[in-house]
DRENROLUM-636007 format. One line per field, with one value per residue (C-alpha): residue in three letters; chain; x, y, z. Coordinates in nm, 4 decimals, decimal comma, padded with zeros to 6 digits. Layout:
code = [ALA  ...] .
unit = [A  ...] .
u = [X  ...] .
v = [Y  ...] .
w = [Z  ...] .
***
This chain:
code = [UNK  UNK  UNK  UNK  UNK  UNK  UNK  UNK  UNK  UNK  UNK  UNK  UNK  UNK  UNK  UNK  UNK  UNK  UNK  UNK  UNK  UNK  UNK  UNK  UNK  UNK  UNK  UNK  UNK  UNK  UNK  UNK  UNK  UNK  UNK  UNK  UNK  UNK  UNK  UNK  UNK  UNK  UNK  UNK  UNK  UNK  UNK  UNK  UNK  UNK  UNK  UNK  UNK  UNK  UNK  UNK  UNK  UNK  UNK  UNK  UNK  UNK  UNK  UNK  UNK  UNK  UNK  UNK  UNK  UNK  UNK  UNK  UNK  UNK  UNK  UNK  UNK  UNK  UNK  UNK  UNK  UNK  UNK  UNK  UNK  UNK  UNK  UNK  UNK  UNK  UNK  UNK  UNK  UNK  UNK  UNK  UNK  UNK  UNK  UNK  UNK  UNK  UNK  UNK  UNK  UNK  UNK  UNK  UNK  UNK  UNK  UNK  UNK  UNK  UNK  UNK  UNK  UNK  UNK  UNK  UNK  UNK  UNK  UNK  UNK  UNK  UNK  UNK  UNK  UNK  UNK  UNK  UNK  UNK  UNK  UNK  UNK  UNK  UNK  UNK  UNK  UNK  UNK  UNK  UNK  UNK  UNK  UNK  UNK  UNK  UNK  UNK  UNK  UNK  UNK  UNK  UNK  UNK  UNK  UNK  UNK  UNK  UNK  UNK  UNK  UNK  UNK  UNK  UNK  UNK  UNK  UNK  UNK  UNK  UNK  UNK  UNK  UNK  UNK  UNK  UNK  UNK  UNK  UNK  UNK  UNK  UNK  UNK  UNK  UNK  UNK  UNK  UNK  UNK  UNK  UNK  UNK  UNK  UNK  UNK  UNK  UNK  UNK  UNK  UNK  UNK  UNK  UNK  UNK  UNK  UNK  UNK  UNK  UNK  UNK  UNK  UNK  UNK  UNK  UNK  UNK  UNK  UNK  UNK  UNK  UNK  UNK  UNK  UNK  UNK  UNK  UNK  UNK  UNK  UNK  UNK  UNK  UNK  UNK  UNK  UNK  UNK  UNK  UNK  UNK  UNK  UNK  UNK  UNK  UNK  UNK  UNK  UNK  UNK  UNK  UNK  UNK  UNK  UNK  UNK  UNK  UNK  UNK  UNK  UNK  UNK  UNK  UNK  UNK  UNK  UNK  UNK  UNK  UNK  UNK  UNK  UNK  UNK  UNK  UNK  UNK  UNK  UNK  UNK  UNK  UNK  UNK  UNK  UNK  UNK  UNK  UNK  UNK  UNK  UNK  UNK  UNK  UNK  UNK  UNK  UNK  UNK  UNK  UNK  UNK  UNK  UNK  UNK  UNK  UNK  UNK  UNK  UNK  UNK  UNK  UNK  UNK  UNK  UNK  UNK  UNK  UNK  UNK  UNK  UNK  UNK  UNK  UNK  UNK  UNK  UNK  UNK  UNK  UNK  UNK  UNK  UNK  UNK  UNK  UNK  UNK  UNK  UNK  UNK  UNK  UNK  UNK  UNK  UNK  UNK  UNK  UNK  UNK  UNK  UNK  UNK  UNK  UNK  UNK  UNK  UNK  UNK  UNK  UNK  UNK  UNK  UNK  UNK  UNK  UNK  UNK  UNK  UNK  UNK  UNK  UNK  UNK  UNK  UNK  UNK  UNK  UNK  UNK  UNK  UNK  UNK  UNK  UNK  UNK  UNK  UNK  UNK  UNK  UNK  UNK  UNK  UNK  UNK  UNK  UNK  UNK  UNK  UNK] .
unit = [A  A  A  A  A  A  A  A  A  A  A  A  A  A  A  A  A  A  A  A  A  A  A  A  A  A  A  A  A  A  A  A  A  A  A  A  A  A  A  A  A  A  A  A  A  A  A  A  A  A  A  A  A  A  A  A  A  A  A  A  A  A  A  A  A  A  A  A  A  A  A  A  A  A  A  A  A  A  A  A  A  A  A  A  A  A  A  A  A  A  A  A  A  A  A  A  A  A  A  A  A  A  A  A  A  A  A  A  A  A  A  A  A  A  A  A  A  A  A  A  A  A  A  A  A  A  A  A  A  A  A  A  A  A  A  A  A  A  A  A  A  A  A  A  A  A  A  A  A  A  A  A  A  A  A  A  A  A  A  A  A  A  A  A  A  A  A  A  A  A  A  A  A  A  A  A  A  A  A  A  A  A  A  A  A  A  A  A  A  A  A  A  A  A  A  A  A  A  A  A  A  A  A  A  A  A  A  A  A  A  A  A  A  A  A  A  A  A  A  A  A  A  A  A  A  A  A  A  A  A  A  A  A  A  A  A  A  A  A  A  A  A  A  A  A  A  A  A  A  A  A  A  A  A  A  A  A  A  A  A  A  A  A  A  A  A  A  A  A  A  A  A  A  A  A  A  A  A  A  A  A  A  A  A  A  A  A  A  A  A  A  A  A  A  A  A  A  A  A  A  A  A  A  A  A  A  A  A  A  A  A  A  A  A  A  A  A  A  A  A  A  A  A  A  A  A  A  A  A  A  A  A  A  A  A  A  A  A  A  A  A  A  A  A  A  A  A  A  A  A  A  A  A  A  A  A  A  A  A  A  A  A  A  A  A  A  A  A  A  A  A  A  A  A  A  A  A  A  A  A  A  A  A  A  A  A  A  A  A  A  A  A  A  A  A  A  A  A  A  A  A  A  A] .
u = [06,6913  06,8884  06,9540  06,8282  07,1271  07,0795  06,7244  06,7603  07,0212  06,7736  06,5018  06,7346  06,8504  06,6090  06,4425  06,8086  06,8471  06,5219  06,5620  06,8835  06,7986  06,7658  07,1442  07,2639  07,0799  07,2493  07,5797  07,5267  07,4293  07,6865  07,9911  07,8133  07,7888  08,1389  08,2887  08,0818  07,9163  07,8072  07,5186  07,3905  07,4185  07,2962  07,1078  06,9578  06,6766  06,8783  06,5480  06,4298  06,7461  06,7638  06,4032  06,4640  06,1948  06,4799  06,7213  06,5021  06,4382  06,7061  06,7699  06,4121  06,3213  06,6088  06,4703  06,0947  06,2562  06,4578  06,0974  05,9545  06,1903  06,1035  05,7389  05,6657  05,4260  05,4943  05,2526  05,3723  05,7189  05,6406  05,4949  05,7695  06,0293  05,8407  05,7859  06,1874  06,2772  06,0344  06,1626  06,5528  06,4824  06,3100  06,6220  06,8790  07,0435  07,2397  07,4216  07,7447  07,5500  07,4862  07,8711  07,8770  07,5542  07,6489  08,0136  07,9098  07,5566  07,7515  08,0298  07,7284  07,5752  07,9204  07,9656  07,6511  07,5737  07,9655  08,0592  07,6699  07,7894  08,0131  08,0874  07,7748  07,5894  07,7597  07,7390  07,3409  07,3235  07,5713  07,4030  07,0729  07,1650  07,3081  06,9685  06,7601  06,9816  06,9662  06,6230  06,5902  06,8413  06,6653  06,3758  06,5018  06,6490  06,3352  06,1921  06,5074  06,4545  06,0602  06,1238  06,3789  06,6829  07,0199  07,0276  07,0525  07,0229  06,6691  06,7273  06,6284  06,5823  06,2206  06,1044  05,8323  05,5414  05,3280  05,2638  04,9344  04,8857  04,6498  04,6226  04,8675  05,0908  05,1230  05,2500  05,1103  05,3643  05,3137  05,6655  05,7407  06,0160  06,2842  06,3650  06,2088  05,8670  05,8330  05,8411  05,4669  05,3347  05,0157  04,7991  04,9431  05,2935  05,5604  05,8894  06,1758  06,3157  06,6548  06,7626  07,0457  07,0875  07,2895  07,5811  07,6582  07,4089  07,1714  06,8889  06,6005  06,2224  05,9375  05,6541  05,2784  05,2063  04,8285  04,7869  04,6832  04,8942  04,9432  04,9406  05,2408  05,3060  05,3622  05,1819  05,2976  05,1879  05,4315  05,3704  05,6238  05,7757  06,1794  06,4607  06,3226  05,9980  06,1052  06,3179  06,0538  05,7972  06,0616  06,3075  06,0713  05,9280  05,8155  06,0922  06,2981  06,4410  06,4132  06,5824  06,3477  06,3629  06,0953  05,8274  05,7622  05,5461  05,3594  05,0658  04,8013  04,4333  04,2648  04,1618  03,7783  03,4693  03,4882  03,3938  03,6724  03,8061  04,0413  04,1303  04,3526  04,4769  04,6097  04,8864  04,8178  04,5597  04,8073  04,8082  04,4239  04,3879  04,5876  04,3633  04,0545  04,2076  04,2316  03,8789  03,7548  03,9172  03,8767  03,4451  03,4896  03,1697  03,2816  03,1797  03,3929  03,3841  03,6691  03,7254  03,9168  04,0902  04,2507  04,2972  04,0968  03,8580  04,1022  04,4201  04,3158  04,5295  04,3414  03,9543  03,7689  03,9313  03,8365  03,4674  03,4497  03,6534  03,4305  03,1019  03,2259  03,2302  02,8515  02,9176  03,1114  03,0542  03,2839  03,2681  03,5459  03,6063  03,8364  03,9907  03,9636  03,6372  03,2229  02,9403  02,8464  02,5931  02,7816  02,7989  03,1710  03,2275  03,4179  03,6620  03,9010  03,7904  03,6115  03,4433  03,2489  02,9379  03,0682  02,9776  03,2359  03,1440  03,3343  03,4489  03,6006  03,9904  04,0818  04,4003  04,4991  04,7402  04,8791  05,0832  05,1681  04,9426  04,6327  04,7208  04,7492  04,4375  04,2415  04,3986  04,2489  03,9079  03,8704  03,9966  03,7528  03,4875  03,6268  03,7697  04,0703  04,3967  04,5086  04,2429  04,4331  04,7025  04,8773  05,1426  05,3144  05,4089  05,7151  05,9698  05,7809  05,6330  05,5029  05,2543  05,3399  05,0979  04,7391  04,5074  04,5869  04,7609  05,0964  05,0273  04,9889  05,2796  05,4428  05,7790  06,0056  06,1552  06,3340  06,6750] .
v = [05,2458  05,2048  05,4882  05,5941  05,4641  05,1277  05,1156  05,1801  04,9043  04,6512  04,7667  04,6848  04,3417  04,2015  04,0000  03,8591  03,7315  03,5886  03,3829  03,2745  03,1248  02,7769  02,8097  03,0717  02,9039  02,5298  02,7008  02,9325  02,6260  02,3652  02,6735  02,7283  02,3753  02,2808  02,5436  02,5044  02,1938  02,1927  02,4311  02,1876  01,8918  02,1252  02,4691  02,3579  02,1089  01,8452  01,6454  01,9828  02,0227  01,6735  01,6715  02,0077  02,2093  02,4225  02,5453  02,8691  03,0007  03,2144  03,3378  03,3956  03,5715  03,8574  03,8786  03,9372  04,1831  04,3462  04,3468  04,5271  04,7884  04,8817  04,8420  04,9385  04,7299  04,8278  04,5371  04,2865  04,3664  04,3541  04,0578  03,8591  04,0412  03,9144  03,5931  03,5594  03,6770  03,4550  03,1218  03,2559  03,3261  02,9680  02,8443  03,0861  03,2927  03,5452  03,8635  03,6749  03,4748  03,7052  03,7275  03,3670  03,3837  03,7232  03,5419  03,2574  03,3892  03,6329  03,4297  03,2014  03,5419  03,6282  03,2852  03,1933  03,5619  03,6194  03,9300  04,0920  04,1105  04,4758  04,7032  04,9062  04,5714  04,4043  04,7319  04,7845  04,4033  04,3980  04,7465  04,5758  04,2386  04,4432  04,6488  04,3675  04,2091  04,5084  04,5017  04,1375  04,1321  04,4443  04,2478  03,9537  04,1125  04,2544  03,9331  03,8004  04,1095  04,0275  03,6255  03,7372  03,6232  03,6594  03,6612  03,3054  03,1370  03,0254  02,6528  02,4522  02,0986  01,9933  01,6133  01,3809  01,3552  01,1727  01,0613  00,9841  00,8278  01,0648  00,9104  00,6022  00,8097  01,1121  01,0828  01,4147  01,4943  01,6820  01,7717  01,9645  02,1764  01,9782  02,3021  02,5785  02,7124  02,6959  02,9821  03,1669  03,1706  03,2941  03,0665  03,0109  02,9840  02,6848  02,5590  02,4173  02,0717  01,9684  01,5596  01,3852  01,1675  00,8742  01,0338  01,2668  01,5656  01,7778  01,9139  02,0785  02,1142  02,3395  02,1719  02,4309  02,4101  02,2400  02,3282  02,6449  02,9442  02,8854  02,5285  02,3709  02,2162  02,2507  02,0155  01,9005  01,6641  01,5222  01,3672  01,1206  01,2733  01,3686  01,2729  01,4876  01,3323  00,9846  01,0154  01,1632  00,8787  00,6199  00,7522  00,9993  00,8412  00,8992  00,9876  01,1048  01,4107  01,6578  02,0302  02,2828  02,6075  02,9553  02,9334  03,1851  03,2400  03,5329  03,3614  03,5294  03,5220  03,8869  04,0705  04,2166  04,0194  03,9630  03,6198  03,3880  03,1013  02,8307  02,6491  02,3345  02,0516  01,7226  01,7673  02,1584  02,1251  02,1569  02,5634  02,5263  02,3121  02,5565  02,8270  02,6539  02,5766  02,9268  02,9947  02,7617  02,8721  03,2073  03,1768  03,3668  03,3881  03,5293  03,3079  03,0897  02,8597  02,6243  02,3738  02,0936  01,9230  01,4798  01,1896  01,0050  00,9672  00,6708  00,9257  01,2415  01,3574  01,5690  01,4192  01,3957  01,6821  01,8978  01,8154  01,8799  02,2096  02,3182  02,1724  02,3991  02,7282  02,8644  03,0189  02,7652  02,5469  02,2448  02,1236  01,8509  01,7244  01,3693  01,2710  00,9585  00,9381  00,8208  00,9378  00,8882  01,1169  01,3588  01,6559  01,5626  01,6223  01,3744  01,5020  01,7958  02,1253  02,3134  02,6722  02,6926  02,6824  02,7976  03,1818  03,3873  03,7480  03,9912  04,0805  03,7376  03,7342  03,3952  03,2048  02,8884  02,6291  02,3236  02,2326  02,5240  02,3993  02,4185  02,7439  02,8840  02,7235  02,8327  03,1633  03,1938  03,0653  03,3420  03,6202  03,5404  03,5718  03,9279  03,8532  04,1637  04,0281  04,1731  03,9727  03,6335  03,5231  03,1446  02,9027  02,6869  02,3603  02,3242  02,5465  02,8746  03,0538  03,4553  03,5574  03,8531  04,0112  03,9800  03,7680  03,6995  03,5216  03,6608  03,7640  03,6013  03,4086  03,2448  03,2601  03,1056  03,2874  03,2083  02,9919] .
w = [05,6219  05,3020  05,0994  04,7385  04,5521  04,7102  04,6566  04,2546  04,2312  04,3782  04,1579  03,8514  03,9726  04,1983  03,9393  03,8813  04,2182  04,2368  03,9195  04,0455  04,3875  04,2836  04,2453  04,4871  04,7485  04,7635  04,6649  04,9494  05,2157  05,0767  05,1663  05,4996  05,5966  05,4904  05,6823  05,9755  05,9702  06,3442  06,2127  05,9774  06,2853  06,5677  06,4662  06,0796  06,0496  05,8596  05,7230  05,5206  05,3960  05,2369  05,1450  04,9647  05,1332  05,3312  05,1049  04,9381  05,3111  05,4170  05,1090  04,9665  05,3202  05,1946  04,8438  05,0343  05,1695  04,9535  04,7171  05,0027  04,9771  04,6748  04,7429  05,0933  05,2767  05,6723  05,7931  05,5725  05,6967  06,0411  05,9522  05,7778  06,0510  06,3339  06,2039  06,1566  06,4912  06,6499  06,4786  06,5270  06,9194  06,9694  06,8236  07,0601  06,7336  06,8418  06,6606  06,6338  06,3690  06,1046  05,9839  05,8878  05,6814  05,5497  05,4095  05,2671  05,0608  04,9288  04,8180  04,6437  04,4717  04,3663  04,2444  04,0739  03,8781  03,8198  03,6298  03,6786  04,0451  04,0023  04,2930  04,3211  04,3184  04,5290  04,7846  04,7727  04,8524  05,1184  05,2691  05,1932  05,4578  05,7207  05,7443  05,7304  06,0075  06,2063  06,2426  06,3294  06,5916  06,7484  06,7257  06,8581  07,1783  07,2316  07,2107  07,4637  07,6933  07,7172  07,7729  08,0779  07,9492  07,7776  07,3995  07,2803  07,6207  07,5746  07,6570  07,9917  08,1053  08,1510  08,2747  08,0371  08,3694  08,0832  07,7092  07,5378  07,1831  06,9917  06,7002  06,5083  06,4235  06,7256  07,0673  07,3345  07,5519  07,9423  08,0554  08,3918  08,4734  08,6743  08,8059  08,9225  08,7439  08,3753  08,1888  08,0884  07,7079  07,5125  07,3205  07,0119  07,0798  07,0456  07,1807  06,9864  07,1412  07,0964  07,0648  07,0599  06,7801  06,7421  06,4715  06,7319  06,5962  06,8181  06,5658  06,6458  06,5949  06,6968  06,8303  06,9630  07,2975  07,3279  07,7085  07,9254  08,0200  08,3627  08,4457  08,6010  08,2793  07,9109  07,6315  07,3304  07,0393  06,7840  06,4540  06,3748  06,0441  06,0434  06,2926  06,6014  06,6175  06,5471  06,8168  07,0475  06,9222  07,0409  07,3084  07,5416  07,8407  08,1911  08,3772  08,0710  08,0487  07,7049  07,6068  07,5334  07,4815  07,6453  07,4068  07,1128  06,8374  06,7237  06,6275  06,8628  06,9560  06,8407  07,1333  07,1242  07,0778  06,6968  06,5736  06,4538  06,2295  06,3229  06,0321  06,0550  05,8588  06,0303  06,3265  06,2279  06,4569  06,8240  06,8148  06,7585  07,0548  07,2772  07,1631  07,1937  07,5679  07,6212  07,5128  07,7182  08,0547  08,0339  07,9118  07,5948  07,4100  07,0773  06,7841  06,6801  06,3617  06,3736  06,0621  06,0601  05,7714  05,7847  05,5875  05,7728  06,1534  06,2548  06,1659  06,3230  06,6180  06,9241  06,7487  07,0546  07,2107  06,9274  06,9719  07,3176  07,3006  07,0597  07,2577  07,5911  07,3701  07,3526  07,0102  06,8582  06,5395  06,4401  06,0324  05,9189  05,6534  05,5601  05,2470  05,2868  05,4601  05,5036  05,5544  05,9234  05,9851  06,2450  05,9582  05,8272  05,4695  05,2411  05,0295  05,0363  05,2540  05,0526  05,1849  04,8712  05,0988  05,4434  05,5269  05,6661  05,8496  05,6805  06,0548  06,1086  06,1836  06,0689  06,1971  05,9439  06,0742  05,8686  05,5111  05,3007  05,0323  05,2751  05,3891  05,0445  04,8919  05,2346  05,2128  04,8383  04,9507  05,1958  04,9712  04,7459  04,9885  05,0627  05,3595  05,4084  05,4113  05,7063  05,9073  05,7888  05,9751  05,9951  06,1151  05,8665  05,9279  05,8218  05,6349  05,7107  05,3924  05,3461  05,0952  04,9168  04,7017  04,6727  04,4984  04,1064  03,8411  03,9412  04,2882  04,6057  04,5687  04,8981  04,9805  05,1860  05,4929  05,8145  05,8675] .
***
């Protein structure tokens, strides 16, 4: 916990680092990469980083939580904490990490806000990164310790038994350990996969796992968008073999009867499949509405599995809608998803997966039908995002967090 002093000193130039992070942040990566540029080829998703959707994470994740410092929010922190760990444990960070972060943002604060940055500053920031660090490496041992292994050695060889075209554009995926049992995982949860590209770098990706807890095998579907998938879409075969890592993820499946509400857009739809799976095998009966967001019929990944997921559950109800789309008199909606019209039981816990911009304009939709925040949960796809605040003009902001 950081101390008074510290906590004043945040409150007084918090809004300072925030309105500086379009500068701290690719002074801070451009140090850390040039002094260790094995991170960038091996650890850092090189195709957000050029794109421009990386370079706010790490640093906006410490200003999230620096704000919730001064304005306590336990859930939310647990939140944003857990979601951290989970991401930095799929990708086998360990303690010895945090030093080289902590060096070279700080060098890029210093840098970047100059003579603003004096000693007591520069001390309530520094005490301010070593407590958030403390809590995600506790978390992320615990998260090691549960998973059965050694911090950081998460990774394993597993063998392609099988690929399937989904849609034009994604490739499913059934791998099998090549030895020894896979490793167990809740619906809801993905595994990063490491390639190796052609300049010599190994970079990663996280990809949700579609199948069953306790088959023999793990599924997968990729999209092919960035280096990783690419490379999945044209090297991974039958008979190939691929680096994964245990799975992890803290998107979960509420326990009790409740009804629910999947909502996905495009390739979002994977962790919806796996928990549809789940449903499925284990006979729940809970209602569930899922809704289901694409360009287009012909582009949709997982279609027909969808509908017959959804046709197994006795209290389940499908609605899609596609941008780019007809009438064809099955029920699906033309246009963008809209839930203008779609009632929600105030007792619904709602899980959103897909694009930051769908999760943010679904996340609005069902705040303004009164659904509690707390019963709203989500996994981005791609550079993961937080919401802090509530629903307003200034408010409800997302922000970026995780490496």
């Amino acid at each position: 916990m950081i101390s008074d002093q510290t906590r004043q000193v945040l409150a007084a130039t918090l809004t300072a680092v925030e309105g500086a992070l379009d500068d701290i942040t690719p002074n801070f990566y451009n140090r850390m990469f040039t002094a260790h540029p094995q991170l960038l080829d091996d650890l850092f998703n090189r195709t957000n980083q050029k794109i421009g959707t990386q370079p706010k994470v790490l640093a906006g994740s410490i200003a999230a939580f620096a704000r919730l410092q001064l304005h306590p929010d336990p859930e939310q922190q647990k939140f944003i904490i857990d979601r951290v760990a989970h991401k930095h444990a799929s990708l086998g960070v360990i303690a010895e990490q945090y030093p080289i972060v902590h060096e070279h943002l700080f060098g890029a604060i210093v840098e970047v806000l100059g003579a603003a940055v004096t000693p007591e500053v520069a001390a309530a920031w520094d005490e301010l990164y070593w407590e958030m660090a403390r809590v995600l490496i506790g978390r992320e041992n615990e998260l090691y310790d549960a998973a059965g292994v050694v911090p950081g050695d998460v990774w394993r060889e597993v063998v392609v038994a099988a690929r399937e075209q989904v849609a034009p554009d994604a490739v499913s995926f059934t791998v099998a350990s090549s030895d020894g049992p896979l490793p167990g995982f809740t619906p809801g949860q993905y595994i990063s996969i490491q390639t190796p590209l052609d300049d010599g770098a190994h970079q990663i990706r996280q990809y949700s796992l579609t199948g069953v807890p306790g088959e023999p095998h793990w599924r997968f579907s990729v999209k092919r968008d960035g280096e990783v998938s690419s490379w999945l879409h044209d090297r991974a075969f039958e008979g190939d073999r691929l680096r994964v890592s245990t799975p992890f993820g803290d998107l979960a499946l509420p326990e009790g009867d409740g009804p629910l509400l999947l909502a996905s857009a495009g390739i979002g739809c994977t962790p919806v499949i796996g928990l549809l799976n789940h449903l499925v095998n284990t006979g729940d009966t809970r209602p569930v509405q899922v809704l289901h967001a694409d360009r287009s019929r012909s582009q949709q990944p997982h279609r027909g599995e969808l509908a017959e997921l959804v046709d197994q559950l006795p209290e389940a109800t499908l609605l899609q809608w596609y941008e780019n789309g007809f009438d064809a008199g099955d029920g699906a909606r033309v246009g963008l998803m809209t839930l203008d019209d779609v009632t929600v039981d105030p007792d619904t816990v709602a899980l959103l997966c897909g694009p930051a911009g769908f999760l943010s304009s679904v996340r609005g939709s069902l705040l303004d039908k009164q659904l509690p925040e707390e019963r709203i949960h989500y996994e981005t796809f791609g550079p993961e995002l937080v919401r802090v605040g509530g629903r307003g003009q200034d408010a409800g902001r997302l922000e970026q967090v995780g490496n």
